[in-house]
C-alpha positions as CSV (number, residue, x, y, z in Angstrom):
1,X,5.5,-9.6,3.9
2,X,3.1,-8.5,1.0
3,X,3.1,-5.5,-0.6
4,X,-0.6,-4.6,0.8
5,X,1.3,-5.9,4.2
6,X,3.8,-3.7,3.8
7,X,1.4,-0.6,3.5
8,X,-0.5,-1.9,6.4
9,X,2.4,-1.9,8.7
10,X,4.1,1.7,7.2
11,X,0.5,3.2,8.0
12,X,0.4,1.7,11.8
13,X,4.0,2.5,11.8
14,X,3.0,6.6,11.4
15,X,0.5,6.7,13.4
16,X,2.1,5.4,15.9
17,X,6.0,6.4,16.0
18,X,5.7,9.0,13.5
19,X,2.5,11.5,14.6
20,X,1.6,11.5,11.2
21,X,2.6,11.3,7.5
22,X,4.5,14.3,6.3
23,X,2.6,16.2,3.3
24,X,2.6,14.7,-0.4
25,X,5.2,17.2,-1.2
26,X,7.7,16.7,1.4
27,X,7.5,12.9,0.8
28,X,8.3,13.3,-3.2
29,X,11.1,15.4,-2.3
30,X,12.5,12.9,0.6
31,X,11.7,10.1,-2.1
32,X,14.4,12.3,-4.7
33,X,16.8,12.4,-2.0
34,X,16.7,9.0,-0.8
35,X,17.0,7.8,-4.5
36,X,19.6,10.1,-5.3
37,X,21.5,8.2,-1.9
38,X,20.9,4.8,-3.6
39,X,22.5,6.4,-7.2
40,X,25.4,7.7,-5.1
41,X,26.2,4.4,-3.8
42,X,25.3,2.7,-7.3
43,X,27.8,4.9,-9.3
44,X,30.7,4.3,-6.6
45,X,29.8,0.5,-6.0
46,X,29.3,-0.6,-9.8
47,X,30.4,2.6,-11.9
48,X,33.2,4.9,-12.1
49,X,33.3,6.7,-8.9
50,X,35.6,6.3,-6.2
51,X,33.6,5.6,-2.1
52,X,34.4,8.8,-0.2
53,X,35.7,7.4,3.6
54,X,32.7,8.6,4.9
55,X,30.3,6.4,2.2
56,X,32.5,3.1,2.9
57,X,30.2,1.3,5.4
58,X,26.9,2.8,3.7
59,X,24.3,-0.4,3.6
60,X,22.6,0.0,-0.4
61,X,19.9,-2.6,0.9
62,X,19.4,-0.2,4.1
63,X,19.3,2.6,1.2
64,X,16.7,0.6,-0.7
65,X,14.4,0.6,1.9
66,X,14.6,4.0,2.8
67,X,13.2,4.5,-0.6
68,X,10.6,1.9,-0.5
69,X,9.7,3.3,2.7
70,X,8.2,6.5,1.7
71,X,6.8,5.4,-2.0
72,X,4.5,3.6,0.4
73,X,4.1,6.3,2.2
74,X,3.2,8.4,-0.7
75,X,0.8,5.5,-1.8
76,X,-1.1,5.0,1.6
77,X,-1.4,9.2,1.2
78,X,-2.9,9.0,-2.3
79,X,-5.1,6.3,-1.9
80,X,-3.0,4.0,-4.4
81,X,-3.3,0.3,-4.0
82,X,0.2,-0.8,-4.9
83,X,-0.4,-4.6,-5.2
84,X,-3.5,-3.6,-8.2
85,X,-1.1,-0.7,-9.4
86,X,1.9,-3.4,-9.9
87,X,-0.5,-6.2,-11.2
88,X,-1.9,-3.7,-13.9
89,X,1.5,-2.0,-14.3
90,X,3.0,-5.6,-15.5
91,X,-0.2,-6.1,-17.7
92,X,0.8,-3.7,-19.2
93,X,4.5,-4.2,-19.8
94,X,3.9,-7.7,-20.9
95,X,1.2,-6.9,-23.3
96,X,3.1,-3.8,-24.8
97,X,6.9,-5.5,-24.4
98,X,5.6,-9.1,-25.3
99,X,8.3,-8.7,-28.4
100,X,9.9,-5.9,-28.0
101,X,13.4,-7.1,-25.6
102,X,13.1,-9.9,-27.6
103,X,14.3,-8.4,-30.7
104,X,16.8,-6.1,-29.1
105,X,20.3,-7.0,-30.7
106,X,21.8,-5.5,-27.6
107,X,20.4,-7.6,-25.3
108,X,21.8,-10.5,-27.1
């Protein structure tokens, strides 16, 4: 599936199983808390933290999703193009990064 695929399909998605998008706001704050879940399960799966029982079986691809879920929904709202937003976001990195992790010692 393509990113503009992707958008397609969230948008029929809505207007079909979901009435309709939830406003702007309430999407950026359901995108915090779905990347705060992904965090939770990144700080117990690769950093200090112990898994509570009740975050054992949690699925951090499943979590992923969630998150990429409603950045698309947020994009379809806003009129963003993510496929042209990515494409010119990378542009970008590579023309301003085209040395720069190159001569990072710590990435050596």
């Amino acid at each position: 599936m393509t990113i503009n695929e992707a958008q397609q399909t969230i948008d029929n998605w809505i207007k079909t199983n979901g009435v309709r998008y939830f406003s702007e706001l309430t999407n950026t704050a359901i995108l915090m808390e779905e990347v705060g879940e992904v965090a939770r399960i990144m700080a117990r799966k690769y950093g200090e933290q112990s898994f509570k029982e009740s975050d054992k079986n949690v699925d951090l691809g499943d979590e992923m999703a969630d998150v990429l879920f409603v950045l698309i929904c947020l994009a379809n709202q806003t009129g963003i193009d993510l496929t042209e937003a990515l494409q010119k976001n990378l542009e970008k990195k590579t023309i301003r990064d085209a040395q720069r992790h190159k001569q990072n010692e710590k990435l050596k």
